[in-house]
C-alpha positions, 0 to 999 in steps of 0.5 A: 229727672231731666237726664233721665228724660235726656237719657230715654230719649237717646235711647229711643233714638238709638232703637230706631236707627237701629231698626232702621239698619236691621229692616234695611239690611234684612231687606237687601239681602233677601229681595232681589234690589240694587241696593247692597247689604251692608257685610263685612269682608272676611279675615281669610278673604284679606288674607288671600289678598295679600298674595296680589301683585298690586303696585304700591301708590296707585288709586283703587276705587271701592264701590259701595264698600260699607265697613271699610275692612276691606279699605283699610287693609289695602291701605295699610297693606299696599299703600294704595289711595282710596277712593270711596262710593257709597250711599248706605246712610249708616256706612256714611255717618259711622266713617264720618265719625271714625274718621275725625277719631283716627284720620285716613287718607280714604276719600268718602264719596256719599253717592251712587258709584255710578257718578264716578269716573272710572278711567281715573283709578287703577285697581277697583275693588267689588264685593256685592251680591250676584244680585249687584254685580250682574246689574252694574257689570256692562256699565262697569267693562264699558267705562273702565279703562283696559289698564285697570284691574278690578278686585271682585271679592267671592263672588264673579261676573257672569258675562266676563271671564277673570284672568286670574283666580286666586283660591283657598283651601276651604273654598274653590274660588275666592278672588276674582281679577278682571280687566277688559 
């Protein structure tokens, strides 16, 4: 009887979470906000990538990266160490979790990128709505520094133009590169 009783409850639990992530997801995507849904790199988007010239042991920062294929990629990829800005609540609580599973160098920082220090990293790497990235483009070109290169996955800043494009068949452009 009481693990039945336990049982309900966890499952009551669960349900709300996961309302919880389908309104805000739904919410994100449709309404014009800074705050970024929760998607998933493509497989060709990561393949594409392997074509970067990207020097090995550098720092790359991920703003507001979500799931984390991206972040691990690179580091299996490239050997790059992450670093990463992100305050989806879900995102947090599920890497917290994984990482006490399989333990990654991938450095979890739970607030707004905005607090980050940029002249410290090398690469940057973005995959947000046109919503997102038009809003966080003049912070982003004024507090990096000129040696950094940032990764923009699909989708491309409207006031800065990229210095490299790389391309796939199926799709005119996928990956942007920018630096100042």
């Amino acid at each position: 009887m009481y693990i039945k009783i336990i049982l309900l409850i966890f499952l009551f639990i669960f349900l709300v979470f996961a309302l919880w992530y389908n309104v805000y997801f739904f919410v994100s995507c449709f309404l014009p906000s800074k705050r970024a849904p929760t998607v998933s790199s493509f497989n060709r988007d990561l393949k594409l990538m392997k074509n970067l010239k990207l020097v090995k042991w550098k720092k790359i920062l991920d703003l507001g990266c979500s799931n984390w294929k991206a972040l691990r990629f690179f580091e299996s990829e490239f050997n790059l160490k992450w670093e990463w800005y992100d305050i989806n609540f879900f995102s947090v609580m599920w890497w917290k979790l994984l990482n006490k599973i399989k333990w990654s160098e991938i450095k979890l920082h739970w607030k707004n990128f905005f607090k980050a220090d940029l002249k410290k990293y090398d690469y940057i790497y973005v995959y947000l709505l046109p919503v997102q990235m038009e809003y966080i483009e003049d912070w982003l070109f004024e507090n990096m520094w000129k040696n950094i290169i940032i990764v923009s996955n699909t989708f491309e800043f409207k006031k800065n133009q990229p210095f490299e494009v790389i391309k796939n068949d199926k799709w005119k452009w996928r990956i942007f590169l920018y630096k100042v």
